[in-house]
Backbone as JSON, one array per atom type, in Angstrom:
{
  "sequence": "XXXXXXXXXXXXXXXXXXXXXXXXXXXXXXXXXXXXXXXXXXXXXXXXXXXXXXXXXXXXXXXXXXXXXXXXXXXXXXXXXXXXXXXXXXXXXXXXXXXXXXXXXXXXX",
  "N": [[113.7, -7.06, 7.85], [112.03, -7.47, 9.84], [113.94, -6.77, 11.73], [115.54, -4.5, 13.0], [118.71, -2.82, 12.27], [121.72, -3.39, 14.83], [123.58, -0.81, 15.67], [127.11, 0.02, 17.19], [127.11, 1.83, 20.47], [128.99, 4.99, 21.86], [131.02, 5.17, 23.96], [130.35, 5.47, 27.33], [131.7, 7.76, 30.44], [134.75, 7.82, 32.28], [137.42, 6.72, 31.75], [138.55, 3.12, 33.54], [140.28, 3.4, 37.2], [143.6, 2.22, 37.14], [144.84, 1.38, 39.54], [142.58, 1.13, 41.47], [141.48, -1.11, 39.91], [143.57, -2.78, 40.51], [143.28, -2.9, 43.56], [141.71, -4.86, 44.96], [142.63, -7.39, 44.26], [144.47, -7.1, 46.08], [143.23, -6.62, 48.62], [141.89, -8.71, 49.49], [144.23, -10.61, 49.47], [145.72, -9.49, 51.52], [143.65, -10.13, 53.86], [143.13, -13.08, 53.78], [146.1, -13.93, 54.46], [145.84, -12.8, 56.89], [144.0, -13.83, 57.66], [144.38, -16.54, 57.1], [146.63, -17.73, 56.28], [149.16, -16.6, 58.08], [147.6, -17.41, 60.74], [148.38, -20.08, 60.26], [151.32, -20.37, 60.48], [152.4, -19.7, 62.92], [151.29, -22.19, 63.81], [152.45, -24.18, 62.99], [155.07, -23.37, 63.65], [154.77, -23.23, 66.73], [154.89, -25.97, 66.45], [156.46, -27.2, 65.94], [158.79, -25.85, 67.83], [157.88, -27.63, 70.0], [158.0, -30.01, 69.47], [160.97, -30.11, 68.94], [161.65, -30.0, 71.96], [161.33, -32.21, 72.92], [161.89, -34.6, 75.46], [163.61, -37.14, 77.05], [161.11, -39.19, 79.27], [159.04, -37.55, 78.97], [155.58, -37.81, 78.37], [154.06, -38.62, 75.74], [151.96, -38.28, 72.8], [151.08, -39.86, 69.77], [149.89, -39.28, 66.28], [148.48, -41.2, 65.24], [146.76, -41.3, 67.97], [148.53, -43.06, 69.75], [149.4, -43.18, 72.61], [152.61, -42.95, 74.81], [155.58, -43.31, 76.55], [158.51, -41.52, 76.77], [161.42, -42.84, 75.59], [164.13, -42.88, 74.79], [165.97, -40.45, 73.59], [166.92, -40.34, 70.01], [169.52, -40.37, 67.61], [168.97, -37.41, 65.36], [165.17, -37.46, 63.79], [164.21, -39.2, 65.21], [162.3, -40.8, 68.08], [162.47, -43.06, 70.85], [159.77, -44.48, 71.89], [157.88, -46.19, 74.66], [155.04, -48.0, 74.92], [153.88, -49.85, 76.33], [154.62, -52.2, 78.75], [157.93, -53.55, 78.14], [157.57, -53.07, 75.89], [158.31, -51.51, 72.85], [158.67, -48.78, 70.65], [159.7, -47.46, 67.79], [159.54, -43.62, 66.72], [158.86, -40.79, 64.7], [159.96, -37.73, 65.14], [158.58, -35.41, 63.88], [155.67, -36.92, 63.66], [154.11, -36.8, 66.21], [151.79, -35.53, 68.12], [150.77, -34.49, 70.28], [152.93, -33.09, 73.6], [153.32, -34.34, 76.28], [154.78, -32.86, 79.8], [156.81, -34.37, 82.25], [155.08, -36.98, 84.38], [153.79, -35.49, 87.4], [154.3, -36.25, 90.8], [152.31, -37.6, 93.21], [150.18, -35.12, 95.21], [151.09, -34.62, 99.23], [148.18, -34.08, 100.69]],
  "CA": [[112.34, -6.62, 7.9], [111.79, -7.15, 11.54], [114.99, -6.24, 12.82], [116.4, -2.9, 13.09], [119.95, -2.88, 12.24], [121.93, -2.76, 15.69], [124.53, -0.16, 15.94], [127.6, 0.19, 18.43], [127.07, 2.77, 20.8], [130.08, 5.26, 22.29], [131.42, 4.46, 25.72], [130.4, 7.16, 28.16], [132.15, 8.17, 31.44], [135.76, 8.17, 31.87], [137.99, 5.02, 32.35], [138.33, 3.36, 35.4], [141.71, 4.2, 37.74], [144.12, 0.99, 37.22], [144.93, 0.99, 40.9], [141.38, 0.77, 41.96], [141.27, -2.44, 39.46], [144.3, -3.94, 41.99], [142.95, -2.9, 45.03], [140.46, -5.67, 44.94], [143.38, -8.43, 44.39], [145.51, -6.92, 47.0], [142.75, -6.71, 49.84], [141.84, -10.08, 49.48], [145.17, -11.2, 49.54], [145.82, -8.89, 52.76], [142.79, -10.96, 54.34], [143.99, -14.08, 53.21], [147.69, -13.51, 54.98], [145.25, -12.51, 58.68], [142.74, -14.93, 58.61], [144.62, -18.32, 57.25], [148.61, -17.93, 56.76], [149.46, -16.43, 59.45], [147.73, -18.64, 61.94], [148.97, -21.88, 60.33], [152.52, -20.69, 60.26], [152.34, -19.73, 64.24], [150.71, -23.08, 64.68], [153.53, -24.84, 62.26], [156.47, -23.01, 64.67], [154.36, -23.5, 67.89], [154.5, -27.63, 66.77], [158.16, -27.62, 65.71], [159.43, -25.95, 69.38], [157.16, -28.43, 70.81], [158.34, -31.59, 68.88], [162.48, -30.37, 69.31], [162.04, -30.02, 73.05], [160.86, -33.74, 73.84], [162.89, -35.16, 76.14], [163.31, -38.46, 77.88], [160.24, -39.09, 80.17], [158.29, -37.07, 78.77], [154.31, -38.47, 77.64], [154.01, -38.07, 73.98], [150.52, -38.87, 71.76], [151.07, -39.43, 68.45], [149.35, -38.53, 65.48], [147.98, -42.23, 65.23], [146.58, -41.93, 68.96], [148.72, -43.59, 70.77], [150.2, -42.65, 74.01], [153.51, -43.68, 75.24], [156.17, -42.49, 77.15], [159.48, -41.67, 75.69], [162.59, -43.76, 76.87], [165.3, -42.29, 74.66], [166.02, -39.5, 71.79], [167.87, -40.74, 69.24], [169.76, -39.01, 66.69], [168.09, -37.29, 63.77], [164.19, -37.2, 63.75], [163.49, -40.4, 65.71], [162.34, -41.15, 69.71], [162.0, -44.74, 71.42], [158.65, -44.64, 73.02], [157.73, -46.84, 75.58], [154.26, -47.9, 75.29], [153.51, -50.66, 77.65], [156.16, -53.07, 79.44], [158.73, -53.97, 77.58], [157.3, -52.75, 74.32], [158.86, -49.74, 72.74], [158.71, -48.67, 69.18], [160.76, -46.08, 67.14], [158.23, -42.95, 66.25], [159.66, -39.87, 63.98], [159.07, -36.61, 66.2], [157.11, -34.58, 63.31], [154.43, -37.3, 63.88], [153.82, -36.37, 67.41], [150.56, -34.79, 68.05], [151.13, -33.61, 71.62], [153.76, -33.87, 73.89], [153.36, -34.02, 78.14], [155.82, -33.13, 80.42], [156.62, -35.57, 83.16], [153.29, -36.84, 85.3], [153.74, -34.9, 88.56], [153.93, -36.99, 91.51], [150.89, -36.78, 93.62], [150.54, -34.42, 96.41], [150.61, -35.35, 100.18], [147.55, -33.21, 101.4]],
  "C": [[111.81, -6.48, 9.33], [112.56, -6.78, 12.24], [115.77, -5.28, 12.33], [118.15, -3.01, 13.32], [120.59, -2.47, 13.88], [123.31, -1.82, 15.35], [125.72, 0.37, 17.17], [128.03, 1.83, 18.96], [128.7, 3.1, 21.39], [130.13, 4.62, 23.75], [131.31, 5.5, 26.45], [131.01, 6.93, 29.46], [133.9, 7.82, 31.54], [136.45, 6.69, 32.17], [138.36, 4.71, 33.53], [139.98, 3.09, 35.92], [142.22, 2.34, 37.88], [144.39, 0.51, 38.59], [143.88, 0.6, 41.68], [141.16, -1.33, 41.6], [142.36, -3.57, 40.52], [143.98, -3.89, 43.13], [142.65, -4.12, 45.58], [141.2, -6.9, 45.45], [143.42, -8.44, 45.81], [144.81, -6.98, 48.74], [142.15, -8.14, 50.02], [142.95, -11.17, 49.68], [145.6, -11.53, 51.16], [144.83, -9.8, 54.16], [142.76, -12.64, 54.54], [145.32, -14.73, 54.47], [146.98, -13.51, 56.68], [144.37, -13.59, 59.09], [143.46, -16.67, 58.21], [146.11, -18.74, 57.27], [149.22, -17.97, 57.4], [149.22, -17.51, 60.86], [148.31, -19.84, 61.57], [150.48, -21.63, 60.14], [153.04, -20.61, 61.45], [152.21, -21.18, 64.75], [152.03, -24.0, 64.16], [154.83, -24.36, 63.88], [156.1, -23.57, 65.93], [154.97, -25.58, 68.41], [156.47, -27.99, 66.63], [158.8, -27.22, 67.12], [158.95, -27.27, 70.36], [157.55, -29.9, 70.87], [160.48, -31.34, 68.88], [162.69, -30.4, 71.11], [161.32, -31.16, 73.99], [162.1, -34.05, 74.13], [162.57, -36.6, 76.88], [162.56, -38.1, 79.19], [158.76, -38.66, 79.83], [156.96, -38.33, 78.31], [154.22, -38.02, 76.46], [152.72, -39.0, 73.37], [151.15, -38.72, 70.36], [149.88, -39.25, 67.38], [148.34, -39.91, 65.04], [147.13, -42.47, 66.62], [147.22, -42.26, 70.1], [149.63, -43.07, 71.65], [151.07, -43.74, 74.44], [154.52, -42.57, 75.89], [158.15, -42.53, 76.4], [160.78, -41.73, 76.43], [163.97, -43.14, 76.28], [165.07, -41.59, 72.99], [166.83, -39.55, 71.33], [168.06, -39.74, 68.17], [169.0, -38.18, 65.35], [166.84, -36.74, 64.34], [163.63, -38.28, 64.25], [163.24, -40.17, 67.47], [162.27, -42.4, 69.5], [161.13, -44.08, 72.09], [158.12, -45.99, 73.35], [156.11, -47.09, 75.35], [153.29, -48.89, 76.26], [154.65, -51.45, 77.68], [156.99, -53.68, 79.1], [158.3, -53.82, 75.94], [157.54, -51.74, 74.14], [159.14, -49.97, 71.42], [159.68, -46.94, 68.63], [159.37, -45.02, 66.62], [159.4, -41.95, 65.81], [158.81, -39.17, 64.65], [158.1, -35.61, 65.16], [155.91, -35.76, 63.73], [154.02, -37.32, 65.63], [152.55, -35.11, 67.38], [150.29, -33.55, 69.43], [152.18, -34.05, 73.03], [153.47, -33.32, 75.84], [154.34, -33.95, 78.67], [155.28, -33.99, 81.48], [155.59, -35.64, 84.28], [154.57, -36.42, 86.69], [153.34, -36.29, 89.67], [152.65, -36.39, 92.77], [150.98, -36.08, 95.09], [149.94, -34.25, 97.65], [149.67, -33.83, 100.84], [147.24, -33.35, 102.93]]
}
């Protein structure tokens, strides 16, 4: 009595182009790949050359902070670092945060 039967209308204009419907994915993806993959897989390689070419002497921070200097590279994925006088602890080189080469002695001006 009050409501007018509804009826389903046709579908007008033509269907829409399936490639258009992936575009959408694919540029988002593309964006994706430039703004966050990419740099963290540069920064990943950058940390791995960085952490196979410690060598004895070197200053090394780890990922905890602490600074020490590194007395010998043992086999595998381990250093001995040195961090004050007669104290030296085993550290695994992925946890290395940044690594110094040897302090420069100072120069006679």
């Amino acid at each position: 009595m009050f409501f007018s039967p509804a009826y389903a209308q046709a579908a007008e204009g033509a269907a829409p182009n399936p490639l258009l419907n992936l575009a959408f994915p694919v540029l988002i993806f593309v964006i994706f790949w430039f703004l966050l993959i990419r740099p963290q897989m540069t920064a990943r390689k950058k940390h791995q050359e960085m952490v196979n070419n410690v060598r004895r002497g070197d200053v090394v921070v780890t990922a905890g902070g602490i600074v020490g200097k590194v007395t010998k590279v043992l086999e595998g994925e381990e250093i001995m670092v040195e961090l004050a006088d007669n104290v030296t602890v085993k550290v695994v080189k992925s946890t290395l945060s940044d690594v110094r080469t040897k302090p420069q002695p100072p120069a006679n001006d």
